[in-house]
C-alpha positions as CSV (number, residue, x, y, z in Angstrom):
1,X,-5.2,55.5,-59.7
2,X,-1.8,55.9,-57.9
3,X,0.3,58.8,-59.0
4,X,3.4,57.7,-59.6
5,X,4.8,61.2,-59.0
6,X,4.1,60.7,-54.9
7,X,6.5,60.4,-52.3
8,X,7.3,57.4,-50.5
9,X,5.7,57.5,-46.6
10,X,8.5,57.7,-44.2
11,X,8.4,57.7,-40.4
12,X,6.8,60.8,-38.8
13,X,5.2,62.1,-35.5
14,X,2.2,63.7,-38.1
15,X,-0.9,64.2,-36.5
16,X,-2.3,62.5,-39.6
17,X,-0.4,59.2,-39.4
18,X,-1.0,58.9,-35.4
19,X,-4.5,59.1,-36.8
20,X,-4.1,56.1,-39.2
21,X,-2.4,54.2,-36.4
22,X,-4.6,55.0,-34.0
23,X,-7.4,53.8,-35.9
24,X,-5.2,50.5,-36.5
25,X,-5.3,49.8,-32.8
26,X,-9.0,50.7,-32.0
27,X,-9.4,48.0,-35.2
28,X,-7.0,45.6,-32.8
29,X,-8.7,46.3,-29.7
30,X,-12.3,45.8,-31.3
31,X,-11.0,42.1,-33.0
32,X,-9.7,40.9,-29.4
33,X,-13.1,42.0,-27.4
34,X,-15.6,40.6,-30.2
35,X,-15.1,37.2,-29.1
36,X,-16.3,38.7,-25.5
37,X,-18.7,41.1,-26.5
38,X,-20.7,38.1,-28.9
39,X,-20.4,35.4,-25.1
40,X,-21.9,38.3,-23.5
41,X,-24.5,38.6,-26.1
42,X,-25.5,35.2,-26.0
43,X,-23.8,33.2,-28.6
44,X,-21.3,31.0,-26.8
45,X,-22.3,27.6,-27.6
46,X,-22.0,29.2,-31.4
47,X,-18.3,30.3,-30.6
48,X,-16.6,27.2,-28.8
49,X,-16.9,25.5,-32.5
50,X,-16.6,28.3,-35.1
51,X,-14.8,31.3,-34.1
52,X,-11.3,31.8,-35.5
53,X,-9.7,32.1,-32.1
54,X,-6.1,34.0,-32.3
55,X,-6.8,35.1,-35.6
56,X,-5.8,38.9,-34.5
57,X,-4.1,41.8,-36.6
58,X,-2.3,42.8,-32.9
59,X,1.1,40.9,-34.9
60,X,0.6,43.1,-37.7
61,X,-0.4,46.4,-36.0
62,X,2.5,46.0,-33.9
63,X,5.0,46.0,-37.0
64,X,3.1,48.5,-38.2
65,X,2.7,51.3,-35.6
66,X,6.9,50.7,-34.8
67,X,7.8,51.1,-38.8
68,X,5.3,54.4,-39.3
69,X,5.5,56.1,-36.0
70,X,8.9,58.0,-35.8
71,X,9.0,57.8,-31.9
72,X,10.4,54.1,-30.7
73,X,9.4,54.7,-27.1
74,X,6.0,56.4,-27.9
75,X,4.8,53.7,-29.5
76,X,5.7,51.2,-27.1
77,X,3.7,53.3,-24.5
78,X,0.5,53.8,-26.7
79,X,0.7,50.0,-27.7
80,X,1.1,48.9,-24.1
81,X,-1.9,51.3,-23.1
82,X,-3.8,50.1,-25.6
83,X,-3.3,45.8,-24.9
84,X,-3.9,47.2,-21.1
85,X,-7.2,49.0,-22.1
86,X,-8.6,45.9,-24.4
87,X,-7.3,43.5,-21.2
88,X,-9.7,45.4,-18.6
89,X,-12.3,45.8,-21.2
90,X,-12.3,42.0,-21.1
91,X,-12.8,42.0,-17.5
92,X,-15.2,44.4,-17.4
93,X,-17.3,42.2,-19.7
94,X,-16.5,39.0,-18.4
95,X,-16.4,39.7,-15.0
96,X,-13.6,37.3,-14.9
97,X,-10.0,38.5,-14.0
98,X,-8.8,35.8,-14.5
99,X,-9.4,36.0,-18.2
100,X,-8.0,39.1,-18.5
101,X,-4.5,39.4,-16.5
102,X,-3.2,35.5,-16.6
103,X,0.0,34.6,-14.8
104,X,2.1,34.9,-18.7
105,X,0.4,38.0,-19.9
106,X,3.3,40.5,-19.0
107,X,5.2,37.9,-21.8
108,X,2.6,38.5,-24.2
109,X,3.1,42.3,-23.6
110,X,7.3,41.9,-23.9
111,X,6.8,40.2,-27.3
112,X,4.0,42.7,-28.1
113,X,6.8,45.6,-27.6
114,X,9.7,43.3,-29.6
115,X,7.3,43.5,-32.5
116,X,7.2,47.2,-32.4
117,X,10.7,47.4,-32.0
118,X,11.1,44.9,-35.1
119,X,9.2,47.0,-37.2
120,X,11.3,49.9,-35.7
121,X,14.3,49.0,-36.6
122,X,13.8,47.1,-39.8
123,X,10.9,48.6,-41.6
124,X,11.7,52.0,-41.2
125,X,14.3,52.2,-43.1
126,X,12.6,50.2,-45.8
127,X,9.6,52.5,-46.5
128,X,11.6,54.9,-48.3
129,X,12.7,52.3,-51.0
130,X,9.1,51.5,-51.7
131,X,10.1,47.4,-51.6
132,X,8.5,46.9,-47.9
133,X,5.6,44.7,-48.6
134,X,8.1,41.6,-49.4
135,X,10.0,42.3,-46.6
136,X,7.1,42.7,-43.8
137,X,5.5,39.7,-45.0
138,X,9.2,38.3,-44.3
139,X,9.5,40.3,-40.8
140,X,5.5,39.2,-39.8
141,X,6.1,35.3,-40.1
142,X,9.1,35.5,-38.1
143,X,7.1,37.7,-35.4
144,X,4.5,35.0,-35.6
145,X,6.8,32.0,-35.1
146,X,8.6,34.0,-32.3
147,X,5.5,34.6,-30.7
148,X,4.5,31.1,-30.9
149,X,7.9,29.9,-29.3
150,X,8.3,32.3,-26.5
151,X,4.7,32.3,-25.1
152,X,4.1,28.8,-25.8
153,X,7.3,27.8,-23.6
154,X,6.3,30.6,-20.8
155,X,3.3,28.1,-20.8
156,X,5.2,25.0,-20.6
157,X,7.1,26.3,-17.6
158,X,4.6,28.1,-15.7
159,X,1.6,25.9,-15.8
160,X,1.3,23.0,-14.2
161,X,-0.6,20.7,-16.5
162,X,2.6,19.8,-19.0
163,X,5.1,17.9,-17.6
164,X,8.3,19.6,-17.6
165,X,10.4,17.3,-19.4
166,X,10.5,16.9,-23.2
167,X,7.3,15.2,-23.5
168,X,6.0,18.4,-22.2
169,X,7.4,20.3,-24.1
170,X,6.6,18.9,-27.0
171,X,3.1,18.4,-26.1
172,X,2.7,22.3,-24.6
173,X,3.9,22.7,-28.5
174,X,1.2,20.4,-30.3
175,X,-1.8,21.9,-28.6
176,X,-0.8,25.1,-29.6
177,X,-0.2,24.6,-33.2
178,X,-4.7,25.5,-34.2
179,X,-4.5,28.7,-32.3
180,X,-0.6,29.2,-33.9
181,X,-2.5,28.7,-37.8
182,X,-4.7,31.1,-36.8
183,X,-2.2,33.7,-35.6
184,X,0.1,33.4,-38.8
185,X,-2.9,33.7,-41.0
186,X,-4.0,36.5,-39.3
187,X,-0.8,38.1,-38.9
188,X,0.2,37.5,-42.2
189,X,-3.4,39.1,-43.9
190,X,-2.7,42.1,-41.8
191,X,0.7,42.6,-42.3
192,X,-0.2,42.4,-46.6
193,X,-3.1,44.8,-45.8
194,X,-1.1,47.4,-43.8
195,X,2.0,47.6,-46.2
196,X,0.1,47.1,-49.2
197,X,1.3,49.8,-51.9
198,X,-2.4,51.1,-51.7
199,X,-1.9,51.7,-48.1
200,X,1.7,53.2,-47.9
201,X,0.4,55.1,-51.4
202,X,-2.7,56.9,-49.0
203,X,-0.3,57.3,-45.9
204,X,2.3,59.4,-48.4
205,X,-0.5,61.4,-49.0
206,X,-1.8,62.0,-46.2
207,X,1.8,63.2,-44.8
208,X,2.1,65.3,-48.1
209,X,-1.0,66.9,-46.9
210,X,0.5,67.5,-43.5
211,X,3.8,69.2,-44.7
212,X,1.2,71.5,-47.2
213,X,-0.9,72.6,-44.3
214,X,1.8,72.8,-41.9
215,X,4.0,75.3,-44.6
216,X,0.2,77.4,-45.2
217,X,0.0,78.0,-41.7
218,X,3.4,78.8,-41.2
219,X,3.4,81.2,-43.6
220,X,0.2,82.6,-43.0
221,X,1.8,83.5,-39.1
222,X,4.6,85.1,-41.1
223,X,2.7,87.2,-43.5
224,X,0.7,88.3,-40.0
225,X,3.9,89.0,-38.2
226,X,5.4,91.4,-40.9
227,X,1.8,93.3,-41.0
């Protein structure tokens, strides 16, 4: 049962919350390797017709991590080592580079970060109010949609298939929109998952926690010191 009596999460560099978002990413990096690791395993015929390709939580995590973690530029670094990690993970199991660092990745890393500094700069101050699950919903479509217009027109431009006049364009756009469906479903799951009330309820705990055992310890060194 939630106690109605407990704190609000706000941002903080707790050891506690890194843990939590850490295990958020290693969750990420897992989704966007499966696809990989079940080829590898054998079942590719299976996947070309039945996996939910770009249905990912990396949207969501990416809101996430920038609203809980208290550091804007730390985050950006542990995000960006972690999409770099998964990326030669890929290669490693593909054996494909090509697969792993395309021409428009270092886009999909820029709107990566953007997220995180949405989440930053928007959530943050929201988790305090206790009203934040509206509002990321709110914050993880547009990320989606953004996502969907900037890397989809990096496409358009860079690759030479798509004419580059409106027909293009607009084509570049249509092919995109089944991996796009899956992407805001994913991203919108993720985002209700992560800022559920549930959630934000167990992360104000766990930070409670932290301040207890951080105020124990520091006044166990004190009681040592005036011995």
């Amino acid at each position: 049962m939630l106690n109605p009596n407990r704190t609000a999460p706000s941002r903080t560099n707790s050891p506690r919350i890194w843990m939590v978002v850490g295990a958020c990413l290693v969750f990420g990096v897992l989704m966007k390797l499966l696809p990989y690791l079940l080829t590898a395993a054998g079942y590719q015929a299976e996947l070309s017709s039945t996996y939910p390709w770009s249905f990912t939580p990396m949207l969501a995590i990416c809101l996430f991590a920038g609203a809980m973690l208290a550091d804007r530029w730390v985050s950006c670094w542990v995000l960006l080592g972690s999409l770099l990690l998964s990326d030669f993970a890929i290669w490693g199991i593909t054996g494909h580079f090509n697969w792993a660092f395309y021409p428009t990745l270092p886009v999909n890393y820029c709107c990566f970060l953007a997220i995180a500094v949405l989440g930053d700069s928007t959530l943050a101050a929201s988790l305090s109010g206790g009203r934040v699950w509206g509002k990321s919903l709110m914050f993880g479509l547009a990320a989606s949609i953004a996502y969907f217009l900037v890397t989809n027109f990096v496409s358009w431009i860079s690759l030479p298939e798509y004419t580059k006049d409106l027909s293009g364009l607009v084509q570049c756009y249509t092919l995109a929109i089944p991996f796009y469906r899956n992407t805001l479903l994913g991203t919108l799951i993720y985002t209700a998952i992560f800022f559920s009330p549930a959630m934000l309820h167990e992360i104000a705990g766990l930070r409670q926690a932290s301040r207890v055992g951080d105020s124990a310890g520091n006044e166990s060194t004190s009681q040592a010191a005036s011995r």
